[in-house]
N, C-alpha and C positions, 0 to 999 in steps of 0.2 A: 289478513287475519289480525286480528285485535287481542293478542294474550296481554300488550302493558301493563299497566302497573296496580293491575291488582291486589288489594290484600289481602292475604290466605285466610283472617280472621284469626277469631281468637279461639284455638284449638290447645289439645294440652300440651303443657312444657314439657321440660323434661323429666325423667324420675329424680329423686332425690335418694341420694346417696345411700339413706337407711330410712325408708319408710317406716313413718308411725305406726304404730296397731292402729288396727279398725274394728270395728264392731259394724256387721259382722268381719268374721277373717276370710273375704272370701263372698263370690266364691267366684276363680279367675278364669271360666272358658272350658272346666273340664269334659263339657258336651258340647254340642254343634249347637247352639240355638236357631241356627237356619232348618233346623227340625219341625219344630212350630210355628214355621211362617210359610206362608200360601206362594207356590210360586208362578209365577206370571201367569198360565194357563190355567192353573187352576184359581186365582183370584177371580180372575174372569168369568169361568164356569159355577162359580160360587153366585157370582154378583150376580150371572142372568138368572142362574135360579130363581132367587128373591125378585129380579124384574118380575119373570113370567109367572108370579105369583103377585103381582101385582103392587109390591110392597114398596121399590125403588123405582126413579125411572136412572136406566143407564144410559150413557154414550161416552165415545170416544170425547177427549179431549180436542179443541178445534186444530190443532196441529199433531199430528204424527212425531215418532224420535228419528234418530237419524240412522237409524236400522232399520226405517216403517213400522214399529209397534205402534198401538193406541194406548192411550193412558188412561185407562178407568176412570169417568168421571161421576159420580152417583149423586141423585138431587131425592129427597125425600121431604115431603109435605108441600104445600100451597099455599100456604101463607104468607102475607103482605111485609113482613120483616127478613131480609136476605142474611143468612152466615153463612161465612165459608171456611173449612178448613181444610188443612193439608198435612202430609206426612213424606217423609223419606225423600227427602229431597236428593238426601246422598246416599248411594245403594247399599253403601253399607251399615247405613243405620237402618235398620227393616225392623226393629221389634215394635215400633211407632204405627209399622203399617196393620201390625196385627191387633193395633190395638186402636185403627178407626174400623176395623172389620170387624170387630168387637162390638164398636159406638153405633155401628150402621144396621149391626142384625137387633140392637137393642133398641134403638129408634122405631124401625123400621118393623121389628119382627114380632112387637108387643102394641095390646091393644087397650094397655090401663089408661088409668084417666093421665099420667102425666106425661107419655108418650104421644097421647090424644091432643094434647096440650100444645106440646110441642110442634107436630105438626099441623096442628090448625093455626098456628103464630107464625111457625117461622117456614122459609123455604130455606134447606140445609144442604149446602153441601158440600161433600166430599172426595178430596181426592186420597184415596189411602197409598198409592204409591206413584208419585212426579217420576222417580228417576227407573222408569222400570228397566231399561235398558243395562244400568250401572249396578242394578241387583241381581238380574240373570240372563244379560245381554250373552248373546255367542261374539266373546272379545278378547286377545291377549294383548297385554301393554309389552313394550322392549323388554322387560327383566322375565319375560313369560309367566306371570300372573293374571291370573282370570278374574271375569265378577264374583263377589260383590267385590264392589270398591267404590270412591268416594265420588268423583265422577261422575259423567254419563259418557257419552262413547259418539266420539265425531271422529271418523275415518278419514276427514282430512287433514287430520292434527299429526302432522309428521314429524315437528321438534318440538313435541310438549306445549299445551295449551297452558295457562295460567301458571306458568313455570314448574308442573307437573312430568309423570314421564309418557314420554310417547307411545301413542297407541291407544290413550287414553281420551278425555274430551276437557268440558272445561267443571267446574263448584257450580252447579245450576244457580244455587243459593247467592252467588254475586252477580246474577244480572237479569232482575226485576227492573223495567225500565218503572221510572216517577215522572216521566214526560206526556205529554199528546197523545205520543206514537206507544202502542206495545212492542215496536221492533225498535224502541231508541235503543241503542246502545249508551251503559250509564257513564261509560270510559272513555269516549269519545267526546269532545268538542262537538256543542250544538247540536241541533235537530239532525237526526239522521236515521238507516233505516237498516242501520251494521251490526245491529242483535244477532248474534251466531248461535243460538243455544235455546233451539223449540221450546223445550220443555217451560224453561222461563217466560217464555214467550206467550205460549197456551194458558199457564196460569193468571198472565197481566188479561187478555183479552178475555179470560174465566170472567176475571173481576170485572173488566168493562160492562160486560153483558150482568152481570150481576147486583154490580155495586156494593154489594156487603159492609152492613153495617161493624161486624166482627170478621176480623179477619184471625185466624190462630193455625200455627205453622209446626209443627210437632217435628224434633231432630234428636238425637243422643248424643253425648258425650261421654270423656272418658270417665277415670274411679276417682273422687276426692272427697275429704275427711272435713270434719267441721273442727273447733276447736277440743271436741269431748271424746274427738276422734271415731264419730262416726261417718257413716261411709253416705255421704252424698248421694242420692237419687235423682235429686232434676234440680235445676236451675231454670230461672222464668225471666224475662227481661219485658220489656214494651219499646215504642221506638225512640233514637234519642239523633234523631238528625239535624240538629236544631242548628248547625252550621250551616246545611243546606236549604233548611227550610228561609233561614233568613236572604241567601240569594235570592229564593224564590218566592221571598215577600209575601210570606205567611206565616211569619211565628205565631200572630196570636192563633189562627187557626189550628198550627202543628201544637200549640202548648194544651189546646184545649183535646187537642187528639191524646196527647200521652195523658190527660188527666183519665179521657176513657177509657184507655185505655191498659189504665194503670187499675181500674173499678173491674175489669174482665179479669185481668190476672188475678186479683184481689179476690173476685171467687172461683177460679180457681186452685187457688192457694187455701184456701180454707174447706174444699172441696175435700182434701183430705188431711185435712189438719186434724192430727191425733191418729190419724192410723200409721200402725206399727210400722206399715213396708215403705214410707214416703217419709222423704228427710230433704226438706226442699229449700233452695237458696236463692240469690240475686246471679241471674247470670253475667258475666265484665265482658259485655258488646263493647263494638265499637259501632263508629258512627257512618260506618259506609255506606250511601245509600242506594245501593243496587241490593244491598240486602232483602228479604223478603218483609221482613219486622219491621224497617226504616221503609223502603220503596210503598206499598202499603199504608204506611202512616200518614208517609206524604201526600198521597191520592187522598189520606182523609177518611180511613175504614181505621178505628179501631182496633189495635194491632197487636196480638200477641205471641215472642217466641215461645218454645216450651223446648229443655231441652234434657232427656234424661238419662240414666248412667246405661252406657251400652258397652260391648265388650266383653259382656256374660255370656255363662254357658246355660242350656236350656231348661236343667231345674231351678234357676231364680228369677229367668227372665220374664214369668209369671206376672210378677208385679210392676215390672217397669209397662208393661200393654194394658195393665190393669190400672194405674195412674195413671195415662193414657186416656183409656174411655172414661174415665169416672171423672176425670174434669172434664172433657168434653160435655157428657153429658150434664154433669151440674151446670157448666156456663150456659149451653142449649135453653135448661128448664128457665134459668135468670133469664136471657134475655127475652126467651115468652113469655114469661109475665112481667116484666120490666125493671122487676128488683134490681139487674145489675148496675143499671145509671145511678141506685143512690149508696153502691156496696160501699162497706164502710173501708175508708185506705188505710186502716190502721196496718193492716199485713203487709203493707208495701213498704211504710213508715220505717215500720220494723224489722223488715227483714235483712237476715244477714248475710256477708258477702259470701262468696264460695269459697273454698280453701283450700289446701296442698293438692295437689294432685300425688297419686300413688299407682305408682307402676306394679306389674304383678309382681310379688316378691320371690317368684320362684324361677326371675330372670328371662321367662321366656316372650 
């Protein structure tokens, strides 16, 4: 088993001592937001609906989890330009999933001209939840805690996978191989075929078969303030592996990747630029490149994270599903008609980094 020397990534710190105000105050968890999100059987029963109506075509992801679930894969439209997107890599971030279920019935479920558009451009698709397992897998880790959690769930992980606790599996999100192989393992020395974590695995051979020119990877994080003290919504990155890229003797290539790549984020950053409920920053990646964002890049798709404030309870998680689909959807319409190759980078240029992280103030 290959847990080594992994890095957890860059998750939140710690609280600080006496959090700022924020605007808003709130609001920290007081409802279950797994209220409004579709759970595993029912996603499923949702999505063949829309199949057997002709709207999507569905299928299993080309690997199973390590429970035997299928991973919803949904493709809509025909057209000669591939993107692909994904959500919920970590089970416990799920409002991202309800919000390519959002993107997919809106694509998929309308027949205006710009929808029309879209699917006669591009072939799109969707995975609205990678870690189904780790969202409503039948699982308890050592301390007897259930899903969701961040994880996915390998049964033969007996001393903690990724220096995690046992019972659990491994951060799907750190191991997208950027090799040959879809079972490279990215932690291992050379060519090899030691990938332990499906899920990852079924999205690299997603992309094989795909090739996607955009690739955009939807996750949450926690609650952080901007200088004016308000309350961060999402953070955006593109890829920055440019250490790795250079072993692998392609910068100019990888430089030209993050410029596109930097043009897709670019609109969707302005996707909702000016609405009230989005307040969006530079996310501070690192450079790992088993990452999805980096791994991705490498191959040469166009790459973008998205990552937006999760941790809420279900009367505000509204808008983080709703930012969500609505960049989706604006990047979708750009790359059908191709405006996104010349989007202007001034939003990149400019944007600003993330800021304090704020724990719930009411200590819990």
């Amino acid at each position: 088993m290959l847990a080594g020397a992994v890095v957890a990534g860059t998750q939140v710190g710690a609280a600080q001592a006496d959090p700022p105000e924020t605007t808003p105050g709130g609001p920290w968890g007081e409802e279950s937001a797994l209220n409004g999100v579709a759970s595993y059987e029912d996603m499923w029963a949702t999505l063949q609906k829309l199949e057997n109506r002709g709207a999507i075509q569905l299928e299993p992801a080309p690997l199973p989890t390590n429970l035997g679930r299928e991973i919803p894969v949904v493709t809509i439209g025909d057209g000669p330009t591939p993107v692909m997107l994904i959500a919920n890599q970590h089970g416990n971030e799920f409002m991202v999933s309800r919000g390519m279920m959002d993107l997919i019935q809106q694509v998929a479920g309308s027949n205006n001209p710009e929808t029309r558009a879209i699917r006669d451009a591009l072939t799109v698709t969707i995975v609205p939840r990678v870690n189904v397992d780790g969202f409503d897998g039948e699982a308890t880790d050592s301390r007897g805690a259930t899903t969701p959690w961040r994880q996915n769930v390998d049964p033969t992980c007996v001393v903690g996978c990724d220096f995690w606790l046992s019972g659990r599996g491994y951060d799907i999100n750190r191991y997208h191989s950027y090799a040959e192989s879809a079972y490279d393992n990215p932690y291992a020395e050379g060519e090899d075929t030691l990938n332990e974590v499906p899920e990852a695995i079924a999205m690299r051979l997603l992309w094989d078969d795909l090739q996607p020119v955009v690739m955009v990877d939807y996750h949450h994080q926690g609650t952080y303030v901007d200088d004016d003290g308000r309350m961060i919504t999402g953070s955006i990155m593109w890829p920055n592996a440019t250490d790795t890229a250079a072993e692998l003797g392609i910068s100019d290539e990888f430089a030209q990747t993050i410029t596109e790549s930097q043009r897709a984020a670019s609109v969707m950053l302005q996707a909702v630029d000016g609405y009230g409920y989005a307040n969006i920053t530079r996310y501070p990646s690192t450079e790992t490149p088993g990452i999805a964002r980096n791994a991705y890049g490498l191959l040469g798709s166009a790459s973008v994270l998205f990552e937006l404030r999760g941790g809420i309870g279900q009367k505000s998680a509204g808008y983080i599903s709703k930012t969500a689909s609505v960049t989706g959807y604006e990047l979708l319409k750009a790359v059908a008609d191709g405006s996104w190759e010349t989007a202007d980078l001034s939003p990149i240029e400019n944007i600003r980094e993330r800021g304090d992280f704020v724990g719930d103030p009411r200590g819990e």
